[in-house]
C-alpha positions as CSV (number, residue, x, y, z in Angstrom):
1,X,109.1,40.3,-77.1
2,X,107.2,36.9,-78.7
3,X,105.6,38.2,-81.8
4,X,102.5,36.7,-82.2
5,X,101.5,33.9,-84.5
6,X,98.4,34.6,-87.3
7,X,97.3,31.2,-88.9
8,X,95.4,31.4,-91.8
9,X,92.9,28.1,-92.4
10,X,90.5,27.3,-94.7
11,X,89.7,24.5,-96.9
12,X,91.3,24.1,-100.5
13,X,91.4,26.9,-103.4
14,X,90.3,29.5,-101.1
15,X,93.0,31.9,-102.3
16,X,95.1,31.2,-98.6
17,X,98.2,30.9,-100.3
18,X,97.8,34.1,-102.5
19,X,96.9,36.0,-99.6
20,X,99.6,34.8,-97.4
21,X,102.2,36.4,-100.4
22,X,100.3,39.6,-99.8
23,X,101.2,39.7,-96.9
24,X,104.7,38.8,-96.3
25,X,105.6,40.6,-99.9
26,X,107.6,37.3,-101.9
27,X,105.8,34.5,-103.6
28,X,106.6,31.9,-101.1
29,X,103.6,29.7,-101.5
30,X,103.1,27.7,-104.5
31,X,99.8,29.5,-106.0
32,X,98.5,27.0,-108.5
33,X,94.3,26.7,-108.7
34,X,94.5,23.1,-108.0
35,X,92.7,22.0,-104.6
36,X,95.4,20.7,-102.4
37,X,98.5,22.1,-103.7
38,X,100.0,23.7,-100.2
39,X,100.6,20.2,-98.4
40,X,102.3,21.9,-95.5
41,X,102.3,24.7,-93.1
42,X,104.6,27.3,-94.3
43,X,106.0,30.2,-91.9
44,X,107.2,33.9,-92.7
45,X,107.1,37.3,-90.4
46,X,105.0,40.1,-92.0
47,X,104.6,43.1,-90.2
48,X,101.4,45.9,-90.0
49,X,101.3,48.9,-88.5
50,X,104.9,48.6,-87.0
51,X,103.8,45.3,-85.6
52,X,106.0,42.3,-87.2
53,X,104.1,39.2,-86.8
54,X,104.6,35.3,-88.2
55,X,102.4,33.9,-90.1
56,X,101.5,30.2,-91.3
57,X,100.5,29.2,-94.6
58,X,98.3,25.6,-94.0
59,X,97.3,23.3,-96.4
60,X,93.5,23.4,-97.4
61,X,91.4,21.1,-94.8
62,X,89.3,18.2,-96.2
63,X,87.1,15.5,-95.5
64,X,88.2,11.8,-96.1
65,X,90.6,9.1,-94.7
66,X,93.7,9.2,-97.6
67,X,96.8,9.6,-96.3
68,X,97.3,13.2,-98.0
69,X,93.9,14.9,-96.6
70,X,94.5,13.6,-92.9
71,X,98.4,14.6,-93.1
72,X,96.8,18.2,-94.5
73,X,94.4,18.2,-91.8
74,X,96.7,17.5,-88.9
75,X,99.3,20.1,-89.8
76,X,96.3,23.0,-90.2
77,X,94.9,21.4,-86.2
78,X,98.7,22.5,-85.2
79,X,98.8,25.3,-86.8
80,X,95.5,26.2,-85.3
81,X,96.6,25.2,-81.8
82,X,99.8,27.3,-82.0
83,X,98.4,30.9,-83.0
84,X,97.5,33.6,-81.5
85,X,94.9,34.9,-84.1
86,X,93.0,32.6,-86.8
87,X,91.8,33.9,-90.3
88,X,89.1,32.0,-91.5
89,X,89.4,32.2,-95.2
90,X,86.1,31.3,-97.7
91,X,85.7,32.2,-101.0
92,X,82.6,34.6,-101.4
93,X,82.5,33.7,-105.1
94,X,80.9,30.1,-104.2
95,X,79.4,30.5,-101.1
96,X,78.6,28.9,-98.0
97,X,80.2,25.1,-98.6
98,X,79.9,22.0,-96.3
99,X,83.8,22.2,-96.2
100,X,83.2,25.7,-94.6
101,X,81.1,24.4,-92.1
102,X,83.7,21.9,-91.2
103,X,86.5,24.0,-90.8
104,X,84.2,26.3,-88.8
105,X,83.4,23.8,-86.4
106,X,86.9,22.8,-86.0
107,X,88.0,26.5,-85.3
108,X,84.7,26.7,-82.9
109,X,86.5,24.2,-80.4
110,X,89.8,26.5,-80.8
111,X,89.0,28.8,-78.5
112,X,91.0,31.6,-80.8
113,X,90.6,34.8,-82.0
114,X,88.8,33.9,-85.3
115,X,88.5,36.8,-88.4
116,X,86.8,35.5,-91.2
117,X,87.9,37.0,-94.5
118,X,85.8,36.4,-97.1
119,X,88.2,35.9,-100.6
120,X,87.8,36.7,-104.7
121,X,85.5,39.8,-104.0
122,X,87.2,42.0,-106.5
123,X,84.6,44.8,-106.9
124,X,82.8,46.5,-105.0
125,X,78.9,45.2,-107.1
126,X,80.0,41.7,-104.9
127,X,79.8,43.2,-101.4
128,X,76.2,42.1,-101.3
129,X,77.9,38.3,-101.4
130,X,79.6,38.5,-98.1
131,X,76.2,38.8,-96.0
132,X,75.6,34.8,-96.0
133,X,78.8,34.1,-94.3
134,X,77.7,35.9,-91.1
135,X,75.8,32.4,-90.5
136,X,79.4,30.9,-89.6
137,X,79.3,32.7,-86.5
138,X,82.1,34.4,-86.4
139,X,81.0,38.4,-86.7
140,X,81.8,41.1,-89.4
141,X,83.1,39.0,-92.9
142,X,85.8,40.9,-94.0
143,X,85.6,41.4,-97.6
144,X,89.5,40.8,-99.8
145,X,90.7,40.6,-103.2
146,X,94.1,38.4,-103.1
147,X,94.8,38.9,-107.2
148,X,93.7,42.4,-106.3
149,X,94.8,43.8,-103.0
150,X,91.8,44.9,-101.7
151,X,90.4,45.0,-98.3
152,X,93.6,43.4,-96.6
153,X,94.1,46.5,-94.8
154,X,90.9,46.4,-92.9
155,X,91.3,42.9,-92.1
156,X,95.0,43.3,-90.7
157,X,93.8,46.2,-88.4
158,X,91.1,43.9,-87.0
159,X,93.8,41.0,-86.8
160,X,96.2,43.2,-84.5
161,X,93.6,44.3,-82.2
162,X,93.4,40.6,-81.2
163,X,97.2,40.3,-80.7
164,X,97.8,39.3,-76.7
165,X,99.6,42.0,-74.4
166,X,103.5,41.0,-75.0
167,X,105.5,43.5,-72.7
168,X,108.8,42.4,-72.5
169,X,109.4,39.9,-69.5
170,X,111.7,40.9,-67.5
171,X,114.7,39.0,-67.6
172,X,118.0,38.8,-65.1
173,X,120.6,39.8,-67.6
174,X,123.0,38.1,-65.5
175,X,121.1,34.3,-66.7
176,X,122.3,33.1,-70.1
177,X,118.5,31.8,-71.5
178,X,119.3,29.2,-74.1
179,X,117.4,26.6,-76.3
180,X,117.6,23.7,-77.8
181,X,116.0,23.3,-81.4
182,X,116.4,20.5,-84.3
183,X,114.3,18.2,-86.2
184,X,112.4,15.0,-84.5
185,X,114.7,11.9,-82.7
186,X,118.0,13.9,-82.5
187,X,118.2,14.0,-79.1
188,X,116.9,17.3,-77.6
189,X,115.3,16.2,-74.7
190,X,118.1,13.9,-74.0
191,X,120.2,16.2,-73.7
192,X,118.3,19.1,-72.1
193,X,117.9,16.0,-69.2
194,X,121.9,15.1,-69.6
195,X,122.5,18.6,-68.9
196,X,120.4,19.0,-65.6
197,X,121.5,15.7,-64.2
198,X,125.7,16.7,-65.1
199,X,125.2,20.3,-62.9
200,X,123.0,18.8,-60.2
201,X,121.6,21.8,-59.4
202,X,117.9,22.3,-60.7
203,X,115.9,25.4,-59.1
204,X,113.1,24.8,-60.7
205,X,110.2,24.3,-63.1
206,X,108.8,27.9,-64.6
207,X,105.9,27.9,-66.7
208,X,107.3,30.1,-69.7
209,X,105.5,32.4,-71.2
210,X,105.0,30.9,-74.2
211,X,102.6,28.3,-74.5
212,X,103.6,24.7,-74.1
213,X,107.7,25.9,-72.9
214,X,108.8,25.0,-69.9
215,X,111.6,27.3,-68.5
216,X,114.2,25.3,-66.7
217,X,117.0,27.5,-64.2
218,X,120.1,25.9,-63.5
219,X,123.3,26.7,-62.3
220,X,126.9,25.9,-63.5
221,X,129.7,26.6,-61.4
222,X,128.9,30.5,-60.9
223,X,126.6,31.2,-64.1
224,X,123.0,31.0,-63.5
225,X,121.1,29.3,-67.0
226,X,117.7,29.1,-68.2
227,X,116.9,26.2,-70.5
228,X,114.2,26.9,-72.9
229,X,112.7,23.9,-73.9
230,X,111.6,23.2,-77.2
231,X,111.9,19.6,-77.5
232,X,108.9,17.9,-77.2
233,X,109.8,17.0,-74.1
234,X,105.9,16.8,-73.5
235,X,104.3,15.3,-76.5
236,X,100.5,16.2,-76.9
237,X,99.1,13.2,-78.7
238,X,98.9,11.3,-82.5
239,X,99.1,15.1,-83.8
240,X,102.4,16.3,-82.9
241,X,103.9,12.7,-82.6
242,X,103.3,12.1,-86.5
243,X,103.8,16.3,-87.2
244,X,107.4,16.5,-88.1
245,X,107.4,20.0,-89.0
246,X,105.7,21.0,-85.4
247,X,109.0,21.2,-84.7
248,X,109.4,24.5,-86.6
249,X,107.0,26.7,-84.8
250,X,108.1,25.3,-81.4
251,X,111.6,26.1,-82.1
252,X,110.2,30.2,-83.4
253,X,109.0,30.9,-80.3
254,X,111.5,29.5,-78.1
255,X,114.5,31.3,-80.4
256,X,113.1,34.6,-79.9
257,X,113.9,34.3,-75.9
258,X,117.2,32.8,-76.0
259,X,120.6,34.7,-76.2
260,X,122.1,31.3,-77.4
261,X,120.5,28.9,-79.6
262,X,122.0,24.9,-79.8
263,X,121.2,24.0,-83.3
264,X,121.5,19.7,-82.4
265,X,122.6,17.3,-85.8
266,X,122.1,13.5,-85.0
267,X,125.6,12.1,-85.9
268,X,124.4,9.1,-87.6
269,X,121.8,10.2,-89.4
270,X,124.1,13.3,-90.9
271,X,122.9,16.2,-92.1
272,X,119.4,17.2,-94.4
273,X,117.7,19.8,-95.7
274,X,115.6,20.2,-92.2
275,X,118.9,20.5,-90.1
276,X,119.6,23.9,-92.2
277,X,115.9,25.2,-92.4
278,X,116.0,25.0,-88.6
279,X,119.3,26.4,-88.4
280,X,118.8,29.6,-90.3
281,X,116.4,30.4,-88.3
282,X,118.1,31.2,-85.7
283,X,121.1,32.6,-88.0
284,X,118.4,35.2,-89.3
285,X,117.3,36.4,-85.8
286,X,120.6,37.3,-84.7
287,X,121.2,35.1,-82.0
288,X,124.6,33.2,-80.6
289,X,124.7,30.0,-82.2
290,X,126.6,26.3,-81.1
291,X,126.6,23.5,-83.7
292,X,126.0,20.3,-81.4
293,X,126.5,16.9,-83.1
294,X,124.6,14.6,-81.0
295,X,124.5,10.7,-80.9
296,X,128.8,10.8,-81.1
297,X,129.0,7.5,-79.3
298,X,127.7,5.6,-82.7
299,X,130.1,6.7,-85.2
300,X,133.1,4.9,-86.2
301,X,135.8,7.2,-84.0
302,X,138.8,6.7,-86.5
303,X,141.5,9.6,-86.3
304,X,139.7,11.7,-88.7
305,X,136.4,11.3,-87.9
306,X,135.9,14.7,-86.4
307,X,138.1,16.3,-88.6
308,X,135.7,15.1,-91.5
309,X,132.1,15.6,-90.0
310,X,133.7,19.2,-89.2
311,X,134.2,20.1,-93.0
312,X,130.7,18.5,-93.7
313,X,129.5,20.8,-91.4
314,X,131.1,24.0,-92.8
315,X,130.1,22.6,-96.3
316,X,126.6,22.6,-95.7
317,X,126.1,25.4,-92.9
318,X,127.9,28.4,-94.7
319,X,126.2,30.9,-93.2
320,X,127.1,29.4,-89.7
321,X,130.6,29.8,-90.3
322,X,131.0,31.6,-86.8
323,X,129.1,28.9,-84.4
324,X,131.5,26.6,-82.7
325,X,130.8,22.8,-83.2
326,X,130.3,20.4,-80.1
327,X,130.6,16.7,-80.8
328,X,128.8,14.8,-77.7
329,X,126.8,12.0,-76.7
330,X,123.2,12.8,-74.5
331,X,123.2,9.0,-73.6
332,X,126.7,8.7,-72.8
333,X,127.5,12.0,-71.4
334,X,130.8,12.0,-73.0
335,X,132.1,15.1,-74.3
336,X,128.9,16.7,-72.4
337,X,131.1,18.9,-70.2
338,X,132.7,20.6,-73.5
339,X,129.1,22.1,-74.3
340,X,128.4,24.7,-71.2
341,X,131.7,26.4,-71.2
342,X,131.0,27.1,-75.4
343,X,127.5,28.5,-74.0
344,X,129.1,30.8,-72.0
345,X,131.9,32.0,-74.7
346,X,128.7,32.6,-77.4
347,X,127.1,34.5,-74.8
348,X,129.9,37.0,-74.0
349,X,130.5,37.5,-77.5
350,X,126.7,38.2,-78.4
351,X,127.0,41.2,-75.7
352,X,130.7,42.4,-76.5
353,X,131.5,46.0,-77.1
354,X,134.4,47.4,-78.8
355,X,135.2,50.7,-78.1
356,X,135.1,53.1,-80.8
357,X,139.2,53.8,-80.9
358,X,139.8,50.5,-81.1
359,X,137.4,49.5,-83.7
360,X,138.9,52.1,-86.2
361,X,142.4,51.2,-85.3
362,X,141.7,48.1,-87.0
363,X,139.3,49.4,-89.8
364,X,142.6,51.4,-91.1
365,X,144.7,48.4,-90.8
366,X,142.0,46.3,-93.1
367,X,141.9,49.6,-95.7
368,X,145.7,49.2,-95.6
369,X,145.5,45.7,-96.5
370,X,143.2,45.8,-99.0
371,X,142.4,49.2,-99.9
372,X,138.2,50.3,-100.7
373,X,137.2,49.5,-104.4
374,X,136.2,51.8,-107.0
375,X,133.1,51.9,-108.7
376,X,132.4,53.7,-112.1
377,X,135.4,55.3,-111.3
378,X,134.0,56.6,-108.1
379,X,136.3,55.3,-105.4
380,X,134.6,54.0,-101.8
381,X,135.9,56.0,-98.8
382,X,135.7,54.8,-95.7
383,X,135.1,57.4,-93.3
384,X,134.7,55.7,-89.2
385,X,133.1,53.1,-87.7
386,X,131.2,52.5,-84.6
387,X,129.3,49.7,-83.1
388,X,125.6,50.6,-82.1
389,X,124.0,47.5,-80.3
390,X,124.6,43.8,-79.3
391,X,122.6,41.0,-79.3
392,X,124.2,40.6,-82.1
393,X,127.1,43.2,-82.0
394,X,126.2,45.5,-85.0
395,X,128.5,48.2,-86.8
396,X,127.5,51.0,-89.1
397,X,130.6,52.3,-91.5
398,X,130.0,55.6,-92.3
399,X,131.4,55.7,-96.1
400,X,130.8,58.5,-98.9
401,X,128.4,56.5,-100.6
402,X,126.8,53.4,-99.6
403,X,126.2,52.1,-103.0
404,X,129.9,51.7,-103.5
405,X,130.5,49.3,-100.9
406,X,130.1,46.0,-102.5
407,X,128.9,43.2,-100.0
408,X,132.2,41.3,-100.7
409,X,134.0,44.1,-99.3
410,X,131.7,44.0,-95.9
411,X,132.3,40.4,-95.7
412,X,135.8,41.5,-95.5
413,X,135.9,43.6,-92.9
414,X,133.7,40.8,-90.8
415,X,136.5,39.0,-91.3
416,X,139.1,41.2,-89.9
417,X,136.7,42.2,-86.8
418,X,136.0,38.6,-86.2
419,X,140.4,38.2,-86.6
420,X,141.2,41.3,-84.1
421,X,138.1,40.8,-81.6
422,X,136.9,37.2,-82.4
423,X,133.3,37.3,-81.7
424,X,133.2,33.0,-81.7
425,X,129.1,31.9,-81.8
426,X,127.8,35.1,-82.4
427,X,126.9,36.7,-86.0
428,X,128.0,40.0,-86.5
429,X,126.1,42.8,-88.6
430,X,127.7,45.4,-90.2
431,X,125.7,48.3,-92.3
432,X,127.5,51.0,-94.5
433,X,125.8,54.9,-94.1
434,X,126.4,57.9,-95.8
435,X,127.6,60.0,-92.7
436,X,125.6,63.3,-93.0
């Protein structure tokens, strides 16, 4: 199930970004009282009431033609145009503002959900503040404290109510859905069409369910496929044209529906910062993931080449040390045929199931090998194991204390799972438990 997506907008030194850590529980926003400090939208999940939700940090909104404030501006209008749910933040401390006004008549054209929350009341004697800001137009202020915590809970319960209706779409678990995701220019849509055009067998176009996706079925051979497209195959004007980190959000909604994610690298730009962001995205929600190197036709092919992008690869991406690496060409189509039969591999793997037997067969081989540490001269033992879901395959080891098993000790026996059953494209999870 999509979660949904809560933006929260407002002009500068409102308190957005010290309310966003509130919420999500880190300091992840730079708080500094300086108008303008958050430049771009930053994501997290946060969760209330059982329901996990993302959330978007925006830069402050303002008047005027510099560079800065229409770059601020533009990433809040996409961050507006991608939520589910808006909060309106002020600050009841200063009032009404002809900023506020602006930003209200932006969100007035949204169309959204919109809870205003009015910031910095942090005792009750200010309540009597909030009563100008129901001239916005946008109902019941909510009155908040950032520095102090206050009122949040009140506005998160009337934030959920507005959440959309996200049952579960049914899917045929027979249909591998997968997605494309990476930074501007590296080729997405080039090769979501390079794809299509190699099988030769499109069913059809599918409005997804999430906005602005456009499911594509295939088939290949005897495996039916659903593309997912994220790649701005559709640009929607100067916004998300000049937006590079638009590409973010589009690629959080369409990871959430895909089994396997194709994390694309343009081959002669190398690898940035962005590439990885992107990446461990779809690392942290569990899903199969391929490392395709795109734009393979304009590198130097000397005997090594691949050999040496490979270990740049590993180098950078080492928490992607399970995802297979595809070196292709969209424009070419060469090595293109290499990428569907790694899709299906990731797939199978994401779903595999060891059977209990076997899985402890080669749990007492690994203790053999390297035997459980001691801690404070308490010694780990490790009791079973079994394997409780898929999607990714996860494993709890039931030990005699969990505190004794180190993570190094877990990444070890990844490693000898992943060497007995291989598990190639998929992350595995493993948690220790006290058995009771």
């Amino acid at each position: 199930m999509r979660k949904s997506i809560v933006a929260i907008v407002g002009r500068p030194n409102v308190g957005k970004s010290t309310i966003f850590n509130r919420l999500v529980g880190e300091r992840i926003s730079i708080v500094e009282d300086i108008p303008g400090v958050t430049r771009d939208r930053i994501y997290a999940e946060a969760e209330w009431l059982n329901t996990p939700f993302n959330i978007i940090d925006t830069g402050g909104i303002e008047l005027g033609d510099e560079p800065l404030l229409v770059q601020m501006r533009e990433q809040a209008e996409v961050a507006i145009h991608e939520s589910d749910v808006i909060i309106f933040m002020v600050n009841g401390r200063e009032g009404i503002t002809a900023a506020d006004e602006e930003v209200a008549k932006l969100l007035y054209k949204s169309n959204k959900p919109i809870v205003l929350a009015v910031n910095k009341i942090d005792n009750p004697n200010m309540k009597e503040q909030i009563y100008e800001f129901y001239s916005l137009g946008f109902g019941e202020p909510f009155p908040i404290s950032g520095t102090h915590s206050l009122g949040l809970g009140d506005l998160l319960d009337d934030v959920v109510k507005h959440f959309p209706n996200r049952e579960q779409e049914d899917k045929d678990e027979d249909t591998i859905y997968f997605s494309l995701i990476g930074r501007p220019n590296v080729g997405k849509s080039s090769l979501v069409n390079a794809l299509l055009n190699e099988e030769r067998v499109i069913v059809s176009n599918i409005a997804g369910t999430t906005r602005d996706a456009i499911d594509t079925p295939f088939k290949s051979g005897d495996q039916d496929f659903v593309i997912i497209d994220t790649a701005g195959m559709r640009k929607r004007g100067k916004i998300y044209e000049k937006t590079e980190k638009y590409s973010i959000l589009r690629a959080l909604k369409a990871i959430e529906r895909s089994d396997v994610v194709l994390t694309l690298i343009d081959a002669e730009e190398g690898i940035i910062e962005q590439d990885k962001k992107i990446a461990g995205y779809a690392h942290e929600a569990g899903k199969a993931v391929i490392i395709v190197v795109n734009k393979w036709d304009t590198i130097n092919q000397h005997d090594k080449a691949i050999k040496e992008f490979e270990e740049q690869i590993r180098a950078h991406f080492l928490f992607l040390d399970y995802a297979p690496i595809v070196f292709l060409s969209a424009q070419t189509r060469k090595r293109i045929h290499t990428l569907i039969p790694q899709v299906i591999t990731a797939s199978e793997n994401h779903v595999k199931r060891i059977e209990t037997n076997i899985l402890n067969d080669v749990i007492m081989d690994a203790l053999a090998v390297n035997p459980a540490p001691s801690k404070h001269g308490k010694k780990l033992k490790v009791l079973y194991a079994t394997q409780v879901s898929v999607k990714p395959p996860t494993f709890v080891v039931f030990v005699n204390d969990p505190e004794l098993m180190h993570f190094s000790y877990v990444r070890f026996l990844e490693n000898k799972i992943r060497e007995a059953f291989g598990f190639e494209g998929t992350p595995i999870k493993i948690f220790p438990r006290k058995r009771n």
